[in-house]
C-alpha positions as CSV (number, residue, x, y, z in Angstrom):
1,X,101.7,114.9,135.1
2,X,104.6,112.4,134.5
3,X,104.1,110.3,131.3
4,X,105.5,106.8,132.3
5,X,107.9,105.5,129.1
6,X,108.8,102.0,128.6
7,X,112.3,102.2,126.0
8,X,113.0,98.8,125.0
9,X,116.6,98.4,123.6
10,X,117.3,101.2,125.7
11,X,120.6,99.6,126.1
12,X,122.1,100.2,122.6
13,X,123.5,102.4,120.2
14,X,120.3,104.6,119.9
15,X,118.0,103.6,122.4
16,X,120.9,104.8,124.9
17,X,120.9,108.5,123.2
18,X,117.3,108.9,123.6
19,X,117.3,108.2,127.1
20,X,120.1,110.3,127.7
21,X,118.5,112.6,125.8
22,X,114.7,112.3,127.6
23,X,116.1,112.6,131.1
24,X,118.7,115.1,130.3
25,X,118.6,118.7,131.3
26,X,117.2,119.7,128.3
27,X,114.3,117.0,128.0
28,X,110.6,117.2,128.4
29,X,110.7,117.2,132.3
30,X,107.6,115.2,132.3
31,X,108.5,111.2,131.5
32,X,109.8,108.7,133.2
33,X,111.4,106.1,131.7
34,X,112.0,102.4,131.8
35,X,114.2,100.6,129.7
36,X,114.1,97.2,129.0
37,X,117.1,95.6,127.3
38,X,117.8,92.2,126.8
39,X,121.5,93.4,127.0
40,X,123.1,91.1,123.9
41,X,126.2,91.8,122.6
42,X,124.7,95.2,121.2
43,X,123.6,96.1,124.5
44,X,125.8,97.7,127.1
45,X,124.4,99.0,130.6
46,X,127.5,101.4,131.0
47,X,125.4,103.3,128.2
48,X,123.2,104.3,130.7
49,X,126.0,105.3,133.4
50,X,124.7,108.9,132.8
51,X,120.9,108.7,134.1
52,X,121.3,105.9,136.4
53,X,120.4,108.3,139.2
54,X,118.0,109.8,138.0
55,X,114.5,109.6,139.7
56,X,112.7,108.8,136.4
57,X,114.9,106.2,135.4
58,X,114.8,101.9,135.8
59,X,116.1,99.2,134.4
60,X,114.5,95.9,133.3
61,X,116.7,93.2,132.1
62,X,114.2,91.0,130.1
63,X,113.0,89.6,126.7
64,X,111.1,91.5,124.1
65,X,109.7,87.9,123.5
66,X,108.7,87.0,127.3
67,X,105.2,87.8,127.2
68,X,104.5,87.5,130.7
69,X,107.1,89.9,131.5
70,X,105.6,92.2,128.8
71,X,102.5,92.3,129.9
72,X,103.2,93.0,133.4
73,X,105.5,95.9,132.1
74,X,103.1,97.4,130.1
75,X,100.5,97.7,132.9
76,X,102.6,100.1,134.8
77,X,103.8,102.1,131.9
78,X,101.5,104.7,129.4
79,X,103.8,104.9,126.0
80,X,106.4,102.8,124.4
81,X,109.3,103.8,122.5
82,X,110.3,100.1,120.4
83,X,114.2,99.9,120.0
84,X,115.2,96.7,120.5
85,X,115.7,94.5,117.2
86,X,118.8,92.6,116.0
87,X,119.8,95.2,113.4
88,X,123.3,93.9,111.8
89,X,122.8,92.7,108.0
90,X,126.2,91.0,107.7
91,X,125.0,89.0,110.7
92,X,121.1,88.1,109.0
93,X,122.9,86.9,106.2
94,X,124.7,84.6,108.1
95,X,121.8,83.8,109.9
96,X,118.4,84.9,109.9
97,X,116.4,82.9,112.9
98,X,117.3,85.3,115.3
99,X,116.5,88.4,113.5
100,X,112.8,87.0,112.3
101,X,112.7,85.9,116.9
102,X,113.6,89.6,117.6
103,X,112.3,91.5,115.5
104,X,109.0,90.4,114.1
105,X,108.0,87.8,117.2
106,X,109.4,90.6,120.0
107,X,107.3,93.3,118.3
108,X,104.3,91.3,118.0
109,X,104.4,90.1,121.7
110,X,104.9,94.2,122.9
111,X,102.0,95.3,120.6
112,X,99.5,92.5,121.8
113,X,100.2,93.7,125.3
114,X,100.2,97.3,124.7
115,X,96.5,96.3,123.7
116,X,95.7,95.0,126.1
117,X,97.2,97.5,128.7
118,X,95.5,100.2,126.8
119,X,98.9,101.9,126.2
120,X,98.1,105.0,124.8
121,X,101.0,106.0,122.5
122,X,103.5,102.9,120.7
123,X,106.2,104.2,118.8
124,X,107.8,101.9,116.9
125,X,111.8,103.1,115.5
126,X,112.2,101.2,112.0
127,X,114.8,101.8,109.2
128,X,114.8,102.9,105.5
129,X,116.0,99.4,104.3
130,X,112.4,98.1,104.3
131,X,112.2,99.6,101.3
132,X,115.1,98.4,99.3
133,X,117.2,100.3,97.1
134,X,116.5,102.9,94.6
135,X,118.6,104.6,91.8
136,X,117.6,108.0,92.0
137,X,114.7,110.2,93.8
138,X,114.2,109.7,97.2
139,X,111.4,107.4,98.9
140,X,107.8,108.7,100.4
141,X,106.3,106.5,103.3
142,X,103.8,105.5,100.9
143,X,106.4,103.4,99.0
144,X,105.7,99.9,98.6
145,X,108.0,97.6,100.9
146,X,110.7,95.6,99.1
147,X,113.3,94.5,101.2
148,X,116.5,92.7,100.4
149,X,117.8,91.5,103.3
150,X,117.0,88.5,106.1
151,X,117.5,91.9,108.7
152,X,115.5,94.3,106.5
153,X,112.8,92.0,105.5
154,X,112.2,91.3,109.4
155,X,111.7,94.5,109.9
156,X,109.3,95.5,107.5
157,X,107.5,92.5,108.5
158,X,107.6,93.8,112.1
159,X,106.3,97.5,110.8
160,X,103.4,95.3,109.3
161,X,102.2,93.3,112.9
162,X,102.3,96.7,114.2
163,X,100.7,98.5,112.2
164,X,98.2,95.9,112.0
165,X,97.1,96.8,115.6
166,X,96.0,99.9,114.8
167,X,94.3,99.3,111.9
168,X,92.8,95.8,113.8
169,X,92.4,97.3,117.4
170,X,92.8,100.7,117.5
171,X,96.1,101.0,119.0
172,X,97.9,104.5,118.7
173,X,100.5,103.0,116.6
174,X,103.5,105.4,114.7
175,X,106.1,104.1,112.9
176,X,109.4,106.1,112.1
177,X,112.1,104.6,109.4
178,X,115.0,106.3,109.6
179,X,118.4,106.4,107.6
180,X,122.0,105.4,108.4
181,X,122.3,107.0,111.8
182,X,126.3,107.5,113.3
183,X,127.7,108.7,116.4
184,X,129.0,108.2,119.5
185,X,128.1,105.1,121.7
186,X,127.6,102.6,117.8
187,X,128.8,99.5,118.4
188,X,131.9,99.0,116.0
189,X,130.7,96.2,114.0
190,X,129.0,99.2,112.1
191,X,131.0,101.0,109.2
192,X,131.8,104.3,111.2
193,X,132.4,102.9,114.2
194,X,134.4,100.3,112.6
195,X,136.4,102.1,110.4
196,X,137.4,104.4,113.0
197,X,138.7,102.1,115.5
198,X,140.7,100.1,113.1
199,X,142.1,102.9,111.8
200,X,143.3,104.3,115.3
201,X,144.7,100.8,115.2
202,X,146.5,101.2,112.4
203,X,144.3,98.1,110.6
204,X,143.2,98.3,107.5
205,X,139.4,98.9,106.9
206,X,137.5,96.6,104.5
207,X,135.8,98.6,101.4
208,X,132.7,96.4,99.7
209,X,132.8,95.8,96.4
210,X,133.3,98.8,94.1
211,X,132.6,101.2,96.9
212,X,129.7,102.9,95.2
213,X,126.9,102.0,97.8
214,X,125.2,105.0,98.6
215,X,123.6,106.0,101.9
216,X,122.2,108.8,103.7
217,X,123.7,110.1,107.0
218,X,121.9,111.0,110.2
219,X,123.0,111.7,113.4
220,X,121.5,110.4,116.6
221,X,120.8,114.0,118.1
222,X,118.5,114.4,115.0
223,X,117.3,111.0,115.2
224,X,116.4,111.2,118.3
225,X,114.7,114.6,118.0
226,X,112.6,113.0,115.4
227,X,111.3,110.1,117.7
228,X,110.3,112.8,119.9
229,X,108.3,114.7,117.5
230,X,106.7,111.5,116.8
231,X,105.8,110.6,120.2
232,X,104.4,113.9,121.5
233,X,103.2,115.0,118.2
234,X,103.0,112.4,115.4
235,X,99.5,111.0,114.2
236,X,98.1,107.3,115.2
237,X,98.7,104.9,112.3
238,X,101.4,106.7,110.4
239,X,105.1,106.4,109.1
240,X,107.5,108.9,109.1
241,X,110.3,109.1,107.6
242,X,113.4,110.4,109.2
243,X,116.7,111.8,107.4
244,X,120.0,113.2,107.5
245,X,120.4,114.8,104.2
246,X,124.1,114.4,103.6
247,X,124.6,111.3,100.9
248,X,127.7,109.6,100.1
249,X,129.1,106.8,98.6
250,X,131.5,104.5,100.8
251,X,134.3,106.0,98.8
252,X,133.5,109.2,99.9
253,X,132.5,108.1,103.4
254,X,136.1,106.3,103.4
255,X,137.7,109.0,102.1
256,X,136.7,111.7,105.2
257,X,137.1,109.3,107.3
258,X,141.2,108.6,106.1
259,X,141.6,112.3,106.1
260,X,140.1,112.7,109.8
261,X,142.3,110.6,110.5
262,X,145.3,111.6,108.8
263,X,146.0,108.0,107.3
264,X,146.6,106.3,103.5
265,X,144.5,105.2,101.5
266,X,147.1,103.0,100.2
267,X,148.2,101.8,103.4
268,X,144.5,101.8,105.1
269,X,141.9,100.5,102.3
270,X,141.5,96.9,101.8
271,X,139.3,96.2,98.7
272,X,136.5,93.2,99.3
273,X,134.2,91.4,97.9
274,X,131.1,92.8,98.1
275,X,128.3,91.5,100.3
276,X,125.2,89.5,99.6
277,X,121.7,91.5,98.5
278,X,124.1,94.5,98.9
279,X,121.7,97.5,98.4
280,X,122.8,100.2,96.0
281,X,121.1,103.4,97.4
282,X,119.2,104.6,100.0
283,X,117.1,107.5,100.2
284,X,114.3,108.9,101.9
285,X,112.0,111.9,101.6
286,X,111.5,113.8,104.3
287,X,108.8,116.1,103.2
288,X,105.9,114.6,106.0
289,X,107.9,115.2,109.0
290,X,109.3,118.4,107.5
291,X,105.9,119.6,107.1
292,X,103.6,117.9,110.8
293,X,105.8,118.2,113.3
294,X,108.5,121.2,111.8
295,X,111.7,118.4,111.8
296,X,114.8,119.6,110.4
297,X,118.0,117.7,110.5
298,X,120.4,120.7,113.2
299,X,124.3,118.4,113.0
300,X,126.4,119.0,109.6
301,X,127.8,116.1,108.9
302,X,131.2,118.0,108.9
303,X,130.7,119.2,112.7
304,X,129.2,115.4,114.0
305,X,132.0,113.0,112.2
306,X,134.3,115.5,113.4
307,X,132.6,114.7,117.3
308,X,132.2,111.1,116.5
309,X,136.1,110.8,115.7
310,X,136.8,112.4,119.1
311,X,134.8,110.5,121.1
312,X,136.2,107.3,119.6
313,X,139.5,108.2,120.2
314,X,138.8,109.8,123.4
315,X,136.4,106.4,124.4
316,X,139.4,103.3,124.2
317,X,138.0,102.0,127.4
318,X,134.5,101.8,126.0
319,X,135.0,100.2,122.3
320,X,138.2,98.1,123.2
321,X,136.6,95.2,125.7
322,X,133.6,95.4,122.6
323,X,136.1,94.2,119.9
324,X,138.2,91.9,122.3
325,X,134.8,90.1,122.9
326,X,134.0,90.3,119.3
327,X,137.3,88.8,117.9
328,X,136.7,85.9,120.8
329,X,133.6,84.8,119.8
């Protein structure tokens, strides 16, 4: 029996890679799925180029925040897999309305309806910032939520209403929080992708503050094998958290990304102030998923900034009309 997924943000950076990932040949064989994107900036349909034929696959063009158009989506669909969120911090510093619109009304609006639809399965992708930062150890998902950020705060609030209607109504709600993901198809206002285009450039790439920001790494193949393990295995009402295992600083992140490249860092790295609520470290523990649902991160970081460099440099006519727009705006 075909399990009928409705992706929203099924457009972007990761919501794209699990699709293509779904309805590939090695996917589960049993889902179909819809994706509803509201197709922002973020958003690109060519993304979805791949599984456009594909007999399981449609497209919605919508509003998270339309509840009409919700509701009547989530009548025809049994599970949801929740993408869609404005996810850039530079940008909720600048502005938050947008991000508390997105992310905390759009996910309230698709959990009210999922409850009403009697949607059996709502997974809900969130991110490691909810928690804040942290100088050494590595988080559990029973951490409490401190977030530093107009973007982060929104989304722990949004991992808060849905979580609510589980605990409230029942709903089959499972959260995952992931860390820094990179790859191919990441729109290059993010550090990778943006790093790596200006540098194919020749531009210079900004480095915040004293470059010591920590993160952890995670490739979207492992992301998105996570999700899945969630969705077809993961228990109602739970987080999970989802890693890459491979910390660096930005130094060191510039750094393999200079020598990738075969560039300076004289000529390339352009010192800047540093950011706002700039978290110092990320870091999550892995243990649960480990341990339920047998995840284990498959990419070196070596072998997937090696691919992700290729595609980038293979992929002008995909990232150049992004930045063009970009620098317009």
């Amino acid at each position: 029996m075909t399990t009928r997924v409705l992706v929203t943000g099924g457009a972007g950076f990761i919501g794209s890679h699990y699709v293509r990932t779904v309805l590939g040949p090695n996917g589960p064989g049993d889902v179909a799925v819809t994706v509803l994107d509201k197709l922002t900036y973020a958003g690109n349909r060519a993304n979805l180029d791949e599984v456009a034929a594909h007999p399981g696959f449609a497209f919605v063009q919508g509003d998270i925040c339309d509840a009409e158009l919700v509701g009547k989506l989530m009548a025809e669909h049994d599970q949801v897999v929740h993408f869609a969120a404005e996810s850039h911090v530079d940008r909720s510093i600048d502005g938050g309305a947008e991000f508390v619109r997105t992310n905390v009304v759009g996910t309230h609006t698709l959990v009210d309806a999922a409850h009403r639809a009697g949607v059996a399965v709502f997974v809900h992708v969130s991110t490691d910032e909810v928690y804040g930062s942290i100088d050494s150890g590595s988080w559990p998902e029973s951490h409490p939520l401190a977030p530093n950020s107009p973007y982060s705060a929104s989304k722990a609030a949004s991992d808060l209403v849905a979580l609510s209607y589980h605990r409230t109504h029942g709903l089959d709600v499972r959260v995952t929080r992931c860390s820094n993901n990179y790859g191919h198809h990441h729109f290059p206002e993010k550090v990778i992708p943006l790093f790596v285009t200006n540098l194919l450039d020749g531009k210079k790439v900004p480095l915040y503050g004293d470059g010591g920001n920590v993160r952890d790494w995670l490739h979207i193949d492992d992301h998105v094998q996570g999700i899945e393990l969630v969705r077809t295995g993961g228990r109602a009402g739970e987080v999970y958290n989802i890693g890459g295992g491979t910390e660096l600083s930005n130094t060191e992140l510039t750094a393999l990304l200079l020598e990738a490249l075969e560039v300076r860092w004289e000529d390339s790295v352009e010192p800047v102030s540093d950011r706002k609520g700039h978290d110092r470290r990320y870091s999550v523990d892995c243990t649960k998923i480990r341990q339920e649902l047998g995840y284990a991160p498959r990419k070196s970081f070596t072998q997937g900034l090696a691919e992700t460099v290729a595609w980038y440099r293979d992929n002008r006519a995909w990232w150049e009309p992004l930045k063009a727009a970009a620098d317009a705006r």
